[in-house]
C-alpha positions in Angstrom: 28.4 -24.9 22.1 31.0 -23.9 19.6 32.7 -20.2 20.1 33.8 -18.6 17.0 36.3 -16.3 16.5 36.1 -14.7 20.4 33.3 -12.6 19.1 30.6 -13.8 21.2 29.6 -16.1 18.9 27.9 -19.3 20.0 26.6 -22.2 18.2 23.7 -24.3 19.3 24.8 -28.0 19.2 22.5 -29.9 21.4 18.8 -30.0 21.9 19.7 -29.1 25.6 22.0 -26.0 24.7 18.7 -24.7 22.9 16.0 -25.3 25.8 18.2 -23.7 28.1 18.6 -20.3 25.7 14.8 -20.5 25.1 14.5 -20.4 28.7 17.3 -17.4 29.0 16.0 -15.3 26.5 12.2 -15.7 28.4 14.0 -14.6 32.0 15.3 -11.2 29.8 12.0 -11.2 28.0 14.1 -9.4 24.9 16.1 -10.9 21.8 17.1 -10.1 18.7 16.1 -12.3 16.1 17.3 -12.9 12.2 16.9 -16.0 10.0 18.9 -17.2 7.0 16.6 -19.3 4.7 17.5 -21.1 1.5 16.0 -18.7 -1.1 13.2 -16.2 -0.9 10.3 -17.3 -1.6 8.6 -19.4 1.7 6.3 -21.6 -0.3 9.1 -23.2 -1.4 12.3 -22.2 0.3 13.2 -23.1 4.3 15.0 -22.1 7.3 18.5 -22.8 7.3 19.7 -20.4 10.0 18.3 -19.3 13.2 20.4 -16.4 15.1 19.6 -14.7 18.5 21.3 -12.2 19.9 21.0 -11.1 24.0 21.7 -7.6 25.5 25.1 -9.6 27.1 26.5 -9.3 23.2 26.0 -13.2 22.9 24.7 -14.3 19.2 23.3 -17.6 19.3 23.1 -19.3 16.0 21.5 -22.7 14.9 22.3 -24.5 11.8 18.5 -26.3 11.5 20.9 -28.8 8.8 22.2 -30.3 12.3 19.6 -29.4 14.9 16.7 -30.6 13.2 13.7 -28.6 11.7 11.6 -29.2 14.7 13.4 -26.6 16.4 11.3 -24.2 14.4 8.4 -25.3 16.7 10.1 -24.2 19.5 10.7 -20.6 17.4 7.0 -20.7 16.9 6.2 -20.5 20.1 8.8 -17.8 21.3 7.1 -15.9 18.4 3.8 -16.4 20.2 4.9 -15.7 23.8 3.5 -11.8 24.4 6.5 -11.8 27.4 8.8 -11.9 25.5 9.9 -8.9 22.9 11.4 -10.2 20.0 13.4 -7.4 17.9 13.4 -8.6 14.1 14.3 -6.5 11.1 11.7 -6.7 8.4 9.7 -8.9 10.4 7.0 -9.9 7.3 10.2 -12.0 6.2 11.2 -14.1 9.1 7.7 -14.4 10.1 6.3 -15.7 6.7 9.1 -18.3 6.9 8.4 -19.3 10.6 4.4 -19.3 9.8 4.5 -21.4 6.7 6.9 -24.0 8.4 3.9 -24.5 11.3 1.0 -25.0 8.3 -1.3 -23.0 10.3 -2.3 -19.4 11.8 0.5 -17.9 14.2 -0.6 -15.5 16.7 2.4 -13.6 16.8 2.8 -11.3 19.7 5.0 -8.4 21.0 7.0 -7.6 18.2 9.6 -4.6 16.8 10.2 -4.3 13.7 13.2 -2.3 13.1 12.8 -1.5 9.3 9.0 -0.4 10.0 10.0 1.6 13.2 12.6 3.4 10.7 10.3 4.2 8.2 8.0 5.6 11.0 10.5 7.7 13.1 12.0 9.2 9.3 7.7 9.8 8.8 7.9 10.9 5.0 11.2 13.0 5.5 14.5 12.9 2.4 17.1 15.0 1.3 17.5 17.1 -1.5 20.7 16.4 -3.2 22.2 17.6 -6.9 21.3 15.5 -10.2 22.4 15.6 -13.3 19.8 17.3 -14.8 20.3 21.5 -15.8 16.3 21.6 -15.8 16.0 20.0 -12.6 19.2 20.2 -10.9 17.8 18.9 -7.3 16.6 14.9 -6.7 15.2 13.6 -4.0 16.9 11.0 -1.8 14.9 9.2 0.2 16.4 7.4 2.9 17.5 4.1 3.1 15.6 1.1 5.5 17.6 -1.6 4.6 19.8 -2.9 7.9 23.3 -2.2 6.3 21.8 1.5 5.9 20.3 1.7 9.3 23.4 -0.2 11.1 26.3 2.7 9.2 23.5 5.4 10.4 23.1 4.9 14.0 26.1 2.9 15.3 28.8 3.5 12.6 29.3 -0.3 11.6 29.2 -1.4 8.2 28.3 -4.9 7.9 29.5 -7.0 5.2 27.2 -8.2 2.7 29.6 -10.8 1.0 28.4 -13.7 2.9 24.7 -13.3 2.9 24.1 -13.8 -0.5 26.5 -17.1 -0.2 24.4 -20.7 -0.6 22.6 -21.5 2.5 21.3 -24.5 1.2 24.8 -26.0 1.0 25.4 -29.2 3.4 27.9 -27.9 5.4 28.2 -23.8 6.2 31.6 -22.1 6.6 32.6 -20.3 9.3 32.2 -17.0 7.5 29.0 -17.5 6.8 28.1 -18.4 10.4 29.7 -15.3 11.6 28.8 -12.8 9.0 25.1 -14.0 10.0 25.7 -13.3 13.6 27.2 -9.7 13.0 23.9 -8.9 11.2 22.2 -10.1 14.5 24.0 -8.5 16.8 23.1 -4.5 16.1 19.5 -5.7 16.2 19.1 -4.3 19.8 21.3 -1.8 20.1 18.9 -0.3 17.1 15.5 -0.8 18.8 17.1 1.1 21.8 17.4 4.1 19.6 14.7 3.3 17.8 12.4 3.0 20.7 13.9 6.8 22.0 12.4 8.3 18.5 9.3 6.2 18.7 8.7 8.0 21.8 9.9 11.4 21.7 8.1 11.6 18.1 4.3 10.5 20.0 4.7 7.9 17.9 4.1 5.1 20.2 0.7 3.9 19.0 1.0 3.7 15.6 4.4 2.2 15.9 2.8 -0.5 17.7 -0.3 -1.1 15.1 2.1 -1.3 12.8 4.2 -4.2 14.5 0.3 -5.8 15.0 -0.5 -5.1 11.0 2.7 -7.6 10.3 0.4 -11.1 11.0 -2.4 -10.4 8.6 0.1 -9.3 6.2 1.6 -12.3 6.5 -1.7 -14.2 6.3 -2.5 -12.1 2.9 0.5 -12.9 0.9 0.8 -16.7 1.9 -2.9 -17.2 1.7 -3.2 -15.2 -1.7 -5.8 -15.5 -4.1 -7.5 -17.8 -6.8 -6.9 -16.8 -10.3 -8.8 -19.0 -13.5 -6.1 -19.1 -15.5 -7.7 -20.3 -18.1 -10.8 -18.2 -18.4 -8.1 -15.5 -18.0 -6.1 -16.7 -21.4 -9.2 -16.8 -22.8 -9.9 -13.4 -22.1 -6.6 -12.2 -23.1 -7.2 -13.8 -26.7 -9.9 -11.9 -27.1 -8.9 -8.5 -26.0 -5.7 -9.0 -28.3 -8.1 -9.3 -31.1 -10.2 -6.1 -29.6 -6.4 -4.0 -29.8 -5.7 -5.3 -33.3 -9.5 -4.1 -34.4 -8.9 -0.7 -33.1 -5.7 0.0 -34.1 -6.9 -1.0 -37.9 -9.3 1.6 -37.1 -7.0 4.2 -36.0 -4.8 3.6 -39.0 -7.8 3.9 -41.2 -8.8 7.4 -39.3 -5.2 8.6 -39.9 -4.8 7.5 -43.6 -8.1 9.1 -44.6 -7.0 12.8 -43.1 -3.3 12.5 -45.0 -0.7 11.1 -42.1 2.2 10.7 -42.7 5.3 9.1 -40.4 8.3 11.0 -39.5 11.1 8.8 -40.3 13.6 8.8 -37.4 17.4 8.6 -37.7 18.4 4.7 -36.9 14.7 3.6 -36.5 13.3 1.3 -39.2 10.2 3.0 -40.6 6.7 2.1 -40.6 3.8 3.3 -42.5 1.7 3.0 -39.2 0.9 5.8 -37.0 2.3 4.6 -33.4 -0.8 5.0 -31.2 1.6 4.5 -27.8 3.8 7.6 -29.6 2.6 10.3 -27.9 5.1 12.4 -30.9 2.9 10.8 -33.7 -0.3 11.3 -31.8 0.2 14.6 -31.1 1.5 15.8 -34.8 -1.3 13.7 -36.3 -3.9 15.8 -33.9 -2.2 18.7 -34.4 -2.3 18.4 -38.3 -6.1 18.5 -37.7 -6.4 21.9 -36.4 -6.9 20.9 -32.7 -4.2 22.8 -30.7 -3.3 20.5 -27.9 0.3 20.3 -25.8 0.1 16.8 -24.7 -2.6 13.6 -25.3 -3.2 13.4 -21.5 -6.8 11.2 -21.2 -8.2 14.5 -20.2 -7.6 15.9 -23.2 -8.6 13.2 -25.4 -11.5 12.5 -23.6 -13.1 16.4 -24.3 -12.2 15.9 -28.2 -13.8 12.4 -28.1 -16.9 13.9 -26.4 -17.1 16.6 -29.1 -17.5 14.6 -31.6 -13.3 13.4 -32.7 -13.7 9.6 -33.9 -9.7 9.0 -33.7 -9.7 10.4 -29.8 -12.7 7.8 -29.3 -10.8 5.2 -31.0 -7.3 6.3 -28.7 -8.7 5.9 -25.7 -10.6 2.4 -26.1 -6.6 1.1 -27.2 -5.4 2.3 -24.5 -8.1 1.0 -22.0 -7.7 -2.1 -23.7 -3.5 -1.9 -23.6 -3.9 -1.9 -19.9 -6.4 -4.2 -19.6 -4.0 -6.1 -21.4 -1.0 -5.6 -19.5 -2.5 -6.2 -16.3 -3.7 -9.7 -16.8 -0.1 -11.1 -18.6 1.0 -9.8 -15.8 -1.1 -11.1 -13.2 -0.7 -14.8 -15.0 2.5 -14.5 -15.0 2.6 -14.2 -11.4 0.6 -17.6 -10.6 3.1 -20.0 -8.1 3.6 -23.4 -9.4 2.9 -24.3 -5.9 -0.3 -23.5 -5.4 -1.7 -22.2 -8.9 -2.3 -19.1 -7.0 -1.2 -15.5 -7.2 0.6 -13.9 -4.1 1.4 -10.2 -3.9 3.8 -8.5 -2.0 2.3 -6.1 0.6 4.3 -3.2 1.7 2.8 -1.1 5.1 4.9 1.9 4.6 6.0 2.1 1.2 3.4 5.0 1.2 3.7 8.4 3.4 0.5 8.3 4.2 0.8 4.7 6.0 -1.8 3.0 3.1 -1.0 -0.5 1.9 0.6 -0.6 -1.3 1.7 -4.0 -3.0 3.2 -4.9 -6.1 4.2 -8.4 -8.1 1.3 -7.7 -9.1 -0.2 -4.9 -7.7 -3.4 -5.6 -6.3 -4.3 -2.2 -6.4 -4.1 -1.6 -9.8 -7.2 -4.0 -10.8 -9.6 -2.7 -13.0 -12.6 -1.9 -10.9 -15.2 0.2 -12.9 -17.7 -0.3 -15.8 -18.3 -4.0 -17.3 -15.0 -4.5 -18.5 -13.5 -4.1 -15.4 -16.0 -6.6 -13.8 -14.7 -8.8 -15.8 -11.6 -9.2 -15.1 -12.6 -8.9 -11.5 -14.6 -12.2 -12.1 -11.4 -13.9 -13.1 -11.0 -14.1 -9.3 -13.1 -17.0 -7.7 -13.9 -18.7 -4.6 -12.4 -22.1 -4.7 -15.0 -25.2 -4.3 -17.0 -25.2 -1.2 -15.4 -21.5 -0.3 -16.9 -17.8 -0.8 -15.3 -14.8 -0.9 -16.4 -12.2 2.0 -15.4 -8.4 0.6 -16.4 -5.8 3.2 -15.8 -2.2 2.6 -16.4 1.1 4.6 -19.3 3.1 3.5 -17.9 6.8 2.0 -15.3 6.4 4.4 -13.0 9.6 2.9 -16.3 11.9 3.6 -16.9 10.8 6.7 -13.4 10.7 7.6 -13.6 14.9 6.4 -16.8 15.1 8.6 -14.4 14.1 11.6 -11.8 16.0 10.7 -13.3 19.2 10.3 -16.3 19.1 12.2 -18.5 20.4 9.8 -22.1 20.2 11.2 -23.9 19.9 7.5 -21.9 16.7 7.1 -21.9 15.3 10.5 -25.8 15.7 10.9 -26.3 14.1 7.2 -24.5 11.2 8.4 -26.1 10.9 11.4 -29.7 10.9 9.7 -28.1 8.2 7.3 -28.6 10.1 4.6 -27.0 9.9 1.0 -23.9 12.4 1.2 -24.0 12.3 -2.6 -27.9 12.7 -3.5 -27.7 15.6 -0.5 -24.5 17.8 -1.9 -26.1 17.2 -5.9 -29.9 18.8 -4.1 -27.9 22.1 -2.1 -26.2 22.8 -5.1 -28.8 22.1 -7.7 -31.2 23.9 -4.9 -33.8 20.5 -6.0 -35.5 18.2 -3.6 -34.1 15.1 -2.7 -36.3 13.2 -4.9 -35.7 15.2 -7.5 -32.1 14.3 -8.1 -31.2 12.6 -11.0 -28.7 9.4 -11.6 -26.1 12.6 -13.1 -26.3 14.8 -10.8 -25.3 12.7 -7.8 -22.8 11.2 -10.1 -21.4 14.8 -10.4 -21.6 15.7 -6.7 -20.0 12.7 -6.2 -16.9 13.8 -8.0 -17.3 17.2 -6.9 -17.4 15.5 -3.1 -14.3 13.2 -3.5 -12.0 15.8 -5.1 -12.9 19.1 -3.3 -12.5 18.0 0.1 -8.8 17.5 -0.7 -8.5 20.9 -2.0 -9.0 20.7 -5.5 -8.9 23.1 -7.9 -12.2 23.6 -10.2 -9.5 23.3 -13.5 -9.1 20.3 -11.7 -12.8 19.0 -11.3 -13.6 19.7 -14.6 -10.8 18.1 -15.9 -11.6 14.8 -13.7 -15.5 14.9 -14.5 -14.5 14.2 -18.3 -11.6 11.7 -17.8 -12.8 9.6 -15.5 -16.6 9.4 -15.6 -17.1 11.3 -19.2 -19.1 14.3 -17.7 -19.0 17.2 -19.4 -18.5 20.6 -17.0 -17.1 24.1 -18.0 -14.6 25.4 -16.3 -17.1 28.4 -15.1 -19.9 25.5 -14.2 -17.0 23.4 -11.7 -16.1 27.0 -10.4 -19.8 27.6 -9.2 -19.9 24.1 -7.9 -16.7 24.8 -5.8 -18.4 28.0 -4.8 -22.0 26.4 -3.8 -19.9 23.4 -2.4 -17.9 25.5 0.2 -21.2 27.4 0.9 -22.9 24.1 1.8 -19.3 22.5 4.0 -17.9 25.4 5.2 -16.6 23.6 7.5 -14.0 21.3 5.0 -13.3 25.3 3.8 -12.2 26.4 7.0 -10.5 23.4 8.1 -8.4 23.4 4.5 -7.6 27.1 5.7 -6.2 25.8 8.6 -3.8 22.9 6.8 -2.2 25.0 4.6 -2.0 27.9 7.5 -0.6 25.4 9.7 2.2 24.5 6.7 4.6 28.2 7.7 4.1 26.2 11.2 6.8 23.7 12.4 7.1 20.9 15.4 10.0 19.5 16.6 10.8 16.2 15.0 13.6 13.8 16.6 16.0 12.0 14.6 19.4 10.4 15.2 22.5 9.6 13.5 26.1 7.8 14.9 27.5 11.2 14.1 25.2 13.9 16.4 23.4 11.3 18.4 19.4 12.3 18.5 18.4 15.8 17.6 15.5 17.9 16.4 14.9 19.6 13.1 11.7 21.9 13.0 9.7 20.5 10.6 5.8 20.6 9.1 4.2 18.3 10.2 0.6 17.1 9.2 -1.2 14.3 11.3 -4.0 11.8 11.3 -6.7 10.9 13.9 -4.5 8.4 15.3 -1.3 10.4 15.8 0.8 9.1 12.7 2.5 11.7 11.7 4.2 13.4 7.9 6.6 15.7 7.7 8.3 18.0 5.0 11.5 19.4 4.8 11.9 23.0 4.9 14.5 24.0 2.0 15.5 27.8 1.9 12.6 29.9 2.8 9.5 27.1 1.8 8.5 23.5 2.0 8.1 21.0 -0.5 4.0 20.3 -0.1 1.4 21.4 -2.0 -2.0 22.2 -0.5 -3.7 18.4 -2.3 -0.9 17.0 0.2 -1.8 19.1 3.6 -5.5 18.2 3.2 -5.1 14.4 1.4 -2.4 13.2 4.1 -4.6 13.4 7.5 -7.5 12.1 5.6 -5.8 9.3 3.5 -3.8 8.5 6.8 -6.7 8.1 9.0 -8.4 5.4 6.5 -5.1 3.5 6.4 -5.1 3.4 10.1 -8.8 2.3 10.5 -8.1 -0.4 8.2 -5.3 -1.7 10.1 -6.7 -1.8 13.5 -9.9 -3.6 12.0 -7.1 -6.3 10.0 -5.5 -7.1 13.5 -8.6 -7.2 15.3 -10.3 -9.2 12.3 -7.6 -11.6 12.6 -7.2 -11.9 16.2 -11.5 -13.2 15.6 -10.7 -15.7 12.8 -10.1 -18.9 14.7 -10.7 -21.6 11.9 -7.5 -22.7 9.3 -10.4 -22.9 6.7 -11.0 -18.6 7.0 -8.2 -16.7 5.4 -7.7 -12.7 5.0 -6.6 -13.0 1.4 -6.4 -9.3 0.1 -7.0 -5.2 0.7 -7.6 -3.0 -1.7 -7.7 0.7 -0.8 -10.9 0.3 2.0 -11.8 -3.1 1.7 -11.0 -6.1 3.2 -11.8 -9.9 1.2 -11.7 -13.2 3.0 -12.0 -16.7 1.7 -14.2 -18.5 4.1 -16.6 -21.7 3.6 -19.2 -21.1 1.8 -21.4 -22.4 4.5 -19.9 -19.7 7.1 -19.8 -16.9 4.6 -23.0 -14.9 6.3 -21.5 -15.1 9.3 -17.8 -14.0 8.6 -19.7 -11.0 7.0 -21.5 -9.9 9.7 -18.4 -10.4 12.3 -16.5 -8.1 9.5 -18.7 -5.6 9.1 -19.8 -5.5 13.2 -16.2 -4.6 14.0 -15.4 -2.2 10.9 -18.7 -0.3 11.5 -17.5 -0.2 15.7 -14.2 1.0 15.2 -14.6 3.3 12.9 -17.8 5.0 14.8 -15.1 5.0 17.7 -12.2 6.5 16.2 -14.4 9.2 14.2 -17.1 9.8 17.1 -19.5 11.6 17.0 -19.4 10.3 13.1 -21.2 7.0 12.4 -19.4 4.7 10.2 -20.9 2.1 8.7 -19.9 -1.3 5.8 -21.4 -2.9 2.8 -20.8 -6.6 2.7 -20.5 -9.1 -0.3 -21.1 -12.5 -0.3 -19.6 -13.6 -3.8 -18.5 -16.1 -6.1 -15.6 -14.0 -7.6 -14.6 -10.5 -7.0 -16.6 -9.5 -9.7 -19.6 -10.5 -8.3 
């Protein structure tokens, strides 16, 4: 072993020197781990640098350039040993790196994530700090996760980033990069020690370690990604370009015949066009017509569309077509040249409420409703001999309310299996069941999804028009919310209780190199499973609205039964041929072959439906299962 610079810094030279630190680090049954790799991207980058660091202070480091790339076997397996804890910061990295060098499912086991244990222990909190702004003179800073930020924060180092964006691909490695690598290594423990203390004094012990589980089918979802027809999709793109040109002819037309006319701005070449993305010209043109509006919000243009306004009509199609648009160059543009497939990044806890999020793309921004949407959705396809499995939870955010408020109305209608929609549209219309029509349970079923997160009946009415074209008067969504809190009292009552419980504080534990760990009071709002969000408390109130007391227990809950079934889904899966390749909101899709597909379905749905009747007992939850070609059906 080479020693460099004194610091406890050893370099792996020998085949032997390495079994016998594999076999020390599995007698302390602890190490810190950190990888260098030759560019970001592990479908077509590689490992370059192992380092592991021991509670003794020692950083090993192995240059795979000398070792040999077999050695990452040997790091597969330590990955896999449950004995052994291994202490990575952002884990979803390394471990996409170490998995894809394998060629096959990892079943990684007993890990810490620091940058995920940070973002838990901090649970939503930032800082208010002045901006430059007169109107708004107070920004958010929301704190940092990165391991420079976390190693200044809790230990006082600063660690040198110079190095670590230095070629690692190069033949030989300097001594500075060997050593800057180590140092990044080496606070990896002393973090997870302080780390752990707030995991523990915050109750946050059993989401911390579901999240560390989430990181493998994570993994699995952006290495696996999915199957885009790039072809049909250019295709598709041609023709919606021709759709935008169409309407905004018939916009200019609209705008011509009522006498527009364009401003012409200072150091902007003019146009004789109205500029339908200019919210200015929009507005002025609108205006000019007698309507008296203060912003172009869809809302808004929906209502004059629905009384009759052509150029609203016309407004709105360009701009569902202008994101139609912009989502699929984007998505294309995102196909790897390595597999011809499209790989988004997942994030666990970019979101307070501990939901995925993704982006480049972002999967969750795919159209979804009416024919158009289905469209693009059918981009999306199964490839030969495969099927895509997409499982979903059945009206998980109302039964997820039933749980949480323990209203009996709800609870027993689930029980009895009955339609939660069809039942709220019959108490409030005061009809039979069999008397509901298709609109009405499409209007309870706004009235059910917004009102049990403490909407406002401005609010309803406004979302009835924009997003499913419903007409409602303000005073008709008032009486609804009236009926509706007649017919749940219990959701009323327990939304009483959330924002009651907001001029309520808990003790949340932090730490900082400075003050060591302390306790600010706090509000604190929390979901079945403990995970917790909290809110600063600035001068005599908090920042949180009454949406965010009643959404964050609810939308936190779904994102944790979704992650228990991923890790339990992919503990199951134990063929290289079935592949978790994306979640969106409360569904999970798999690629499987197309001769297996009824069975990976009914394994899917057996464990959503039994751990999510377990987690919100005495509420039943149950799945709806697709078998399908292409996400579109």
């Amino acid at each position: 072993m080479a020693d460099f610079n004194n610091r406890s810094v050893l370099k792996i030279e020998s085949q032997r020197a390495w079994a016998q630190i594999l076999q020390e680090i599995r007698e302390l049954r602890i190490c810190g781990l950190s990888i260098e790799t030759t560019g970001p991207d592990p479908l077509f980058s590689s490992v370059r640098l192992i380092q592991l660091s021991l509670q003794n202070g020692c950083v090993y480091v192995v240059d795979l350039g000398e070792l040999g790339m077999e050695t990452l076997d040997d790091l597969a397996a330590l990955m896999e040993d449950g004995q052994v804890k291994k202490v990575i910061h952002n884990a979803k990295f390394a471990l996409s790196f170490i998995r894809e060098s394998q060629g096959r499912r990892l079943k990684f086991r007993n890990i810490f994530d620091i940058m995920l244990a940070s973002q838990l222990c901090w649970s939503g909190y930032y800082d208010l700090v002045p901006s430059k702004y007169v109107k708004n003179p107070w920004k958010k800073r929301i704190p940092d996760h990165s391991l420079e930020a976390l190693a200044e924060r809790h230990l006082g180092i600063i660690l040198d980033r110079g190095c670590q964006a230095s070629d690692w691909g190069a033949k030989d490695l300097t001594t500075e990069q060997i050593t800057s690598a180590a140092r990044y290594s080496e606070v990896l423990l002393l973090l997870q020690s302080i780390l752990q203390e707030l995991i523990v004094r915050n109750s946050l012990m059993r989401v911390a370690e579901l999240e560390f589980r989430t990181i493998s089918p994570v993994v699995e979802m952006e290495l696996s990604g999915i199957y885009l027809d790039a072809d049909a999709a250019r295709e598709l793109i041609s023709e919606k370009e021709e759709q935008l040109v169409e309407v905004f002819l018939q916009l200019q037309v609209e705008a011509e015949k009522n006498g527009f006319v364009p401003i012409q701005r200072e150091g902007k070449k003019s146009s004789r066009y109205l500029n339908p993305d200019s919210q200015e010209d929009v507005k002025r043109y609108l205006q000019s017509r007698c309507f008296n509006i203060t912003s172009t919000r869809a809302e808004v243009l929906r209502e004059l569309a629905m009384g009759g306004n052509i150029f609203a009509d016309r407004l709105l199609s360009y701009r569902q077509i202008s994101h139609q648009l912009a989502f699929l160059n984007s998505w294309l543009k995102d196909i790897h040249p390595a597999d011809g497939r499209i790989h988004p990044q997942y994030f666990q806890l970019k979101a307070e409420t501990g939901r995925l999020s993704s982006r480049k793309p972002n999967a969750q921004q795919a159209p979804k409703r009416g024919e158009e949407g289905l469209a693009i959705r059918r981009l999306f396809k199964a490839p030969p001999g495969k099927k895509l499995v997409k499982v979903d939870f059945s009206c998980i955010e109302l039964r997820i309310m039933a749980f949480l408020s323990g209203d009996e109305t709800m609870i027993k209608a689930f029980q009895a299996g009955q339609d939660i929609h069809k039942l709220t549209a019959s108490m409030i219309a005061n009809l039979p069941l069999d008397k509901v029509t298709k609109d009405q349970r499409q209007a309870a079923k706004i009235i059910n999804f917004l009102l049990i997160y403490g909407g406002s009946a401005e609010t309803l009415a406004q979302h009835a028009i924009c997003d499913y074209g419903l007409a409602m008067s303000l005073d008709e969504a008032r009486e609804y919310q009236e009926k509706y809190f007649e017919i749940y009292s219990g959701v009323r009552e327990w939304q009483k209780r959330q924002v009651e419980a907001m001029n309520y504080t808990h003790q949340h534990y932090f730490h900082n190199c400075v003050m060591g760990t302390f306790c600010l009071p706090l509000t604190c709002t929390f979901t079945a499973l403990g995970r917790r969000r909290v809110w600063p408390r600035f001068g005599v109130g908090i920042k949180a609205s009454k949406f965010q007391a009643s959404n964050m227990p609810s939308q936190g809950t779904g994102a944790d039964l979704l992650k228990i079934v991923m890790c339990e889904l992919y503990d199951r899966l134990d063929s290289e041929d079935a592949k978790i390749i994306a979640s969106i909101h409360d569904e999970l899709m798999l690629e499987v072959p197309e001769d297996q597909a009824d069975a990976y379905a009914k394994t899917l749905s057996e464990i959503m439906n039994r751990i999510g009747s377990r987690i919100l007992y005495p509420v039943p939850v149950t799945s709806e299962a697709e078998i399908l070609s292409s996400w579109g059906g």
